[in-house]
Backbone as a printed PyTorch tensor [residue, N CA C, xyz], in Angstrom:
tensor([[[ 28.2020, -46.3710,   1.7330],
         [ 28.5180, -45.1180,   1.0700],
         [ 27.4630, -44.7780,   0.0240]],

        [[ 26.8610, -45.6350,  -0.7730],
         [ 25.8750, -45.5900,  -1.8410],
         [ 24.6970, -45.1770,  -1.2950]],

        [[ 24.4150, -46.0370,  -0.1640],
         [ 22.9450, -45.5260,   0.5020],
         [ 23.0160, -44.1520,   0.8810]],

        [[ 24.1610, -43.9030,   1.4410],
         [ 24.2610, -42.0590,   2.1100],
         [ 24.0760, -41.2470,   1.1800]],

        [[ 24.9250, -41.6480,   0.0750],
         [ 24.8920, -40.3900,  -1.3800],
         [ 23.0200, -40.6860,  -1.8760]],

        [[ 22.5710, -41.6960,  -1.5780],
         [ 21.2650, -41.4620,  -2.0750],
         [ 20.3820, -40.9090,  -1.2010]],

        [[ 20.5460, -40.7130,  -0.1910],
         [ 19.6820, -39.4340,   0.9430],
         [ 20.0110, -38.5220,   0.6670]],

        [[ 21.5620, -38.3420,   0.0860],
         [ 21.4860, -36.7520,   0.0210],
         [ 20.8530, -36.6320,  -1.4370]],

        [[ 20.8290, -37.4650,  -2.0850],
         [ 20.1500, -36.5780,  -3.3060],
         [ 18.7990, -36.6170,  -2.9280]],

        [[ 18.3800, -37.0030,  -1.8720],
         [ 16.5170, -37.3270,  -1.8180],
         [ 16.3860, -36.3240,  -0.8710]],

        [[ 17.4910, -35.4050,  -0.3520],
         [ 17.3430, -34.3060,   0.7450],
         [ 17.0420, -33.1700,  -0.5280]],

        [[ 17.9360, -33.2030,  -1.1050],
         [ 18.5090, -32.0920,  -2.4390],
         [ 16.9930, -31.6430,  -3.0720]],

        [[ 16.4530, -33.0000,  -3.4120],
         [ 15.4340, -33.1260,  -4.3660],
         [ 13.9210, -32.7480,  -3.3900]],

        [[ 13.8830, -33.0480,  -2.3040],
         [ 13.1830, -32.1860,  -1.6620],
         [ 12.7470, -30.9680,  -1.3370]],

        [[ 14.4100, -30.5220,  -0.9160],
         [ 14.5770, -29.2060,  -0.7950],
         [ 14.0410, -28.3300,  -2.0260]],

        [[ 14.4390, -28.6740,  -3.0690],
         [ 14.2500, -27.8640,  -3.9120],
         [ 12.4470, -27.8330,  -4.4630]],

        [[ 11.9440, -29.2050,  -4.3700],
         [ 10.6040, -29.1060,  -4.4570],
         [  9.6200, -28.1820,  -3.2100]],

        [[ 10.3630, -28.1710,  -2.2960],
         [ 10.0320, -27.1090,  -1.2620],
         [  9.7620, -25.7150,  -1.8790]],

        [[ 11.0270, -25.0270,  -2.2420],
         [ 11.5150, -23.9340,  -3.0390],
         [ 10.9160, -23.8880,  -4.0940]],

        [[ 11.0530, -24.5340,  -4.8940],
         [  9.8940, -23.9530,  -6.3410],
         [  8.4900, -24.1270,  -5.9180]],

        [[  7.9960, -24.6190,  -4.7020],
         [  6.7130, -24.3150,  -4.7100],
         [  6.1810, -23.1780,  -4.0220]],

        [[  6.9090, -22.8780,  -3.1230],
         [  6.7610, -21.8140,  -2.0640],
         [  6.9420, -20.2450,  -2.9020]],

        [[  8.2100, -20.8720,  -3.9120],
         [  8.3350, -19.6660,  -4.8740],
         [  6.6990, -19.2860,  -5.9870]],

        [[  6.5250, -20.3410,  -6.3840],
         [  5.4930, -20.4130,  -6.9050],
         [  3.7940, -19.7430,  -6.2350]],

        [[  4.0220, -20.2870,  -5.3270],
         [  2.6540, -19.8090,  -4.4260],
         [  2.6480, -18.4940,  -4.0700]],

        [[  3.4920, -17.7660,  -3.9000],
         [  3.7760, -16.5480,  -3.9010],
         [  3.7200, -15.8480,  -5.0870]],

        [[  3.8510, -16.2000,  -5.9110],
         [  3.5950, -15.3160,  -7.1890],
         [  2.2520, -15.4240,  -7.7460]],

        [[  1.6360, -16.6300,  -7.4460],
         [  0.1000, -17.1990,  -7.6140],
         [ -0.6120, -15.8150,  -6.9260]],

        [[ -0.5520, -16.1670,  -5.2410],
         [ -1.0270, -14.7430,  -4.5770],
         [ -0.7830, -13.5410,  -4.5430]],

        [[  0.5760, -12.8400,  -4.9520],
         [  0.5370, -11.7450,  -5.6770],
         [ -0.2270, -10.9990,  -6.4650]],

        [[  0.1040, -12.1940,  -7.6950],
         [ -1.0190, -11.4760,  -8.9900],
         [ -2.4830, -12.2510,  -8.4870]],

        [[ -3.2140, -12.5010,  -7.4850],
         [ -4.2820, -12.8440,  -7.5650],
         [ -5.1560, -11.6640,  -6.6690]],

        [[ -4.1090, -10.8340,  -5.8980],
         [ -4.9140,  -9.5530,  -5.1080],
         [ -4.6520,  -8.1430,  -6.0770]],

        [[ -6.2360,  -7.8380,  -6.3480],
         [ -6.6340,  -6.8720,  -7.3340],
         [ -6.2440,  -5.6750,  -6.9440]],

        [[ -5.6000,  -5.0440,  -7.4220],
         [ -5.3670,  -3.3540,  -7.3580],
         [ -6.0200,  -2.3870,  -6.4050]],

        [[ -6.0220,  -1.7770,  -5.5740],
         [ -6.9620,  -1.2200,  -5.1240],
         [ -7.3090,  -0.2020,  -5.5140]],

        [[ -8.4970,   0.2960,  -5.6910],
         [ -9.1930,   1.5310,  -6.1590],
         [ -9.1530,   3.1110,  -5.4220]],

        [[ -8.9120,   3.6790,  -6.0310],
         [ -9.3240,   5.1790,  -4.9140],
         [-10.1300,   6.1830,  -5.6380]],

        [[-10.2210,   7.2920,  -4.3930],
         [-11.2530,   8.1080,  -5.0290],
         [-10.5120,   9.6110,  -4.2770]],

        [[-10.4930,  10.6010,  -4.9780],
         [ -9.7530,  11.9300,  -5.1900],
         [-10.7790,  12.9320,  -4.9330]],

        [[ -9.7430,  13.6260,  -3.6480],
         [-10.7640,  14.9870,  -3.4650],
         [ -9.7210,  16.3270,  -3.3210]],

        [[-10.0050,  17.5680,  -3.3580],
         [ -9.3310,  18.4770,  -3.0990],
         [ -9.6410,  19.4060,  -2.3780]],

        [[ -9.2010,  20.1250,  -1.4270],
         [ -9.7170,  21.0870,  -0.6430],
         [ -8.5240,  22.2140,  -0.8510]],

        [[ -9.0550,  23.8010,  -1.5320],
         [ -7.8100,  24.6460,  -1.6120],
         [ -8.8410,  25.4980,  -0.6130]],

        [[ -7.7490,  26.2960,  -0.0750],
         [ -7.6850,  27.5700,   0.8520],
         [ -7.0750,  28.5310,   0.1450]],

        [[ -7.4420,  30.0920,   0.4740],
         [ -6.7460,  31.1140,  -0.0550],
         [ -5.9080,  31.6210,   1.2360]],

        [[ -4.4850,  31.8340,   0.9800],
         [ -3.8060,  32.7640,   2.1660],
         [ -3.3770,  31.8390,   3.1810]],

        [[ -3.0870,  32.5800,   4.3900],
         [ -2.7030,  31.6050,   5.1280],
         [ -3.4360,  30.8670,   5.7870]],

        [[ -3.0090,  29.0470,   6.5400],
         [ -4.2240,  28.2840,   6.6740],
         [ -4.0790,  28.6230,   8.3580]],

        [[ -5.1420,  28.6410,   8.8010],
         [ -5.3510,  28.6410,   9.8240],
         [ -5.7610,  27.2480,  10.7270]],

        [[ -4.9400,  26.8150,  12.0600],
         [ -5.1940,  25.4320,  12.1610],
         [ -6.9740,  25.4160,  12.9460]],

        [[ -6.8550,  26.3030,  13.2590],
         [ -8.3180,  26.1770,  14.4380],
         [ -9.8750,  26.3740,  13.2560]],

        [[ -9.6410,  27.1150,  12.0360],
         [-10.3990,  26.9330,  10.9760],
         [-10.3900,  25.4840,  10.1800]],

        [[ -9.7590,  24.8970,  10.3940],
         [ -9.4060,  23.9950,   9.2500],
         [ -9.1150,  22.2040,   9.9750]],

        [[ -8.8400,  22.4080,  11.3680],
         [ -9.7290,  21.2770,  11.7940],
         [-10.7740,  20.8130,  11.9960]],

        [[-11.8840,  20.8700,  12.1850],
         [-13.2180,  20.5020,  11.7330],
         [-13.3540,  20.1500,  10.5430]],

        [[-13.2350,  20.7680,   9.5360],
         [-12.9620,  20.2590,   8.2020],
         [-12.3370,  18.8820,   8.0410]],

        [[-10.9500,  18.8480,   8.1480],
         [-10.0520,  18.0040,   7.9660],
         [-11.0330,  16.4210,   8.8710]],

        [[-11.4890,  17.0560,  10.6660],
         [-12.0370,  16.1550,  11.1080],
         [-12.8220,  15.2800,  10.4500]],

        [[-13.8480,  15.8630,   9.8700],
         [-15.1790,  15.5910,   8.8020],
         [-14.5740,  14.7160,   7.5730]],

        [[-13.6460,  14.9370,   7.1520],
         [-12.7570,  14.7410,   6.0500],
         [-12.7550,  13.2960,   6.4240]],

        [[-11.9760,  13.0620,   7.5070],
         [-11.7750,  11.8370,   8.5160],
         [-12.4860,  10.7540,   8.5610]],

        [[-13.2820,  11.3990,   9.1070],
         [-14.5520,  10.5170,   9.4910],
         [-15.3730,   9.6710,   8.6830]],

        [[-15.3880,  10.6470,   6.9850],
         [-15.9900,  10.2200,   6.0600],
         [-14.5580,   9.4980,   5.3470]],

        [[-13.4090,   8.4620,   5.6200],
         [-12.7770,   7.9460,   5.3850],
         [-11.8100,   8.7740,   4.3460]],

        [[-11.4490,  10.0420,   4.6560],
         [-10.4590,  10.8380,   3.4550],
         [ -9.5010,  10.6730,   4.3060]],

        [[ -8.3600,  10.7490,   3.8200],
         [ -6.9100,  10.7480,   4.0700],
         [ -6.1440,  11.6570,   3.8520]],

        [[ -5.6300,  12.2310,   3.9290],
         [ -4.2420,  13.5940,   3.8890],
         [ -3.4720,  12.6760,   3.3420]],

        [[ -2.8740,  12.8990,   1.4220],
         [ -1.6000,  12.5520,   0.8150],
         [ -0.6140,  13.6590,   0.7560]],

        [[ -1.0130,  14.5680,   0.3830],
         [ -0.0060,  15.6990,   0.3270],
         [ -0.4080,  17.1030,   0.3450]],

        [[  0.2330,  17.8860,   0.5720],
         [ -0.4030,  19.4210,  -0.0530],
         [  0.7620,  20.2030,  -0.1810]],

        [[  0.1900,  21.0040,  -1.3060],
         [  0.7050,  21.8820,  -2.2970],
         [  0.4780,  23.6880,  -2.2400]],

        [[  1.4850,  24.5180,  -1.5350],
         [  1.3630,  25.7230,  -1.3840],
         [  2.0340,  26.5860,  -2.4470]],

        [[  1.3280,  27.5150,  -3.2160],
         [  2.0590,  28.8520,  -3.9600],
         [  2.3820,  29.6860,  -3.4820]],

        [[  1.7860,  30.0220,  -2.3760],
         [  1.8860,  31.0020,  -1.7700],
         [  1.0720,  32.0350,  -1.6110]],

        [[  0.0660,  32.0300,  -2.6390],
         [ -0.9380,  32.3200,  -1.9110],
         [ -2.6010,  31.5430,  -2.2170]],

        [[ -1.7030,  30.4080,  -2.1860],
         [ -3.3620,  29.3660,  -1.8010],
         [ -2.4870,  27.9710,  -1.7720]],

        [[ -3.4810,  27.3010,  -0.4780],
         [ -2.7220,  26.2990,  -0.5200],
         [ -3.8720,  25.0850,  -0.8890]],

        [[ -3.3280,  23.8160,  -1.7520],
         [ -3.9890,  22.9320,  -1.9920],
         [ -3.9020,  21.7590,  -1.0290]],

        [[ -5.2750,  21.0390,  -0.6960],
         [ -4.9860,  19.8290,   0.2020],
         [ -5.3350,  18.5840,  -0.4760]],

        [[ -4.4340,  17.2330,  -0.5760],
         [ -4.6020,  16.5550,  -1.6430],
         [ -5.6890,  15.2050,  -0.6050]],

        [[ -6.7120,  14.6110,  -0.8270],
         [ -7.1290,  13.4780,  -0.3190],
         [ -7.4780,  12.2500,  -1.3560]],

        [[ -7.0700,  11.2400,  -0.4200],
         [ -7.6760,   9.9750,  -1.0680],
         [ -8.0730,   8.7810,  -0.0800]],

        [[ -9.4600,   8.2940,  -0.7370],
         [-10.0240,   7.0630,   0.5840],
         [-10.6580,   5.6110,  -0.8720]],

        [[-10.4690,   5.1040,  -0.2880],
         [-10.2140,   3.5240,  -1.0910],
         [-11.9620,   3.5720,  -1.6860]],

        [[-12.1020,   3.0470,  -2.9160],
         [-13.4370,   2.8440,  -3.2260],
         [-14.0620,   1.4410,  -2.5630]]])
């Protein structure tokens, strides 16, 4: 009976050295990957956008690694928001 209760505490005591390290290593690599950087562009249009004008653009946009985050219409101009990683 003595020997059994002492595996389980040598299971227990394992386990948990498992767990605080795994917990640990994970928070190590978290805070060890740096922020990433970006870089901000804007493209406004006046009126309504036209898609057959404004692909090529957008293409180019692309290509040179910009991204479409959002855009913003008043109504009569619409803003196009980009961002591509430094």
């Amino acid at each position: 009976m003595r020997r059994k209760s002492s595996w389980v505490v040598v299971l227990v005591a394992a386990v948990l050295v498992c767990v605080v390290g795994w917990k640990a290593k994970s928070q190590i690599t978290r805070s060890a990957v740096a922020p990433r950087k970006w870089e901000y562009t804007t493209v406004s249009k006046i009126g309504k956008l036209n898609e057959e004008t404004l692909r090529p653009e957008m293409s180019l946009l692309g290509v040179n690694g910009w991204e479409l985050v959002t855009a913003y219409n008043d109504g009569a101009k619409t803003i196009l928001f980009f961002k591509r990683p430094l």
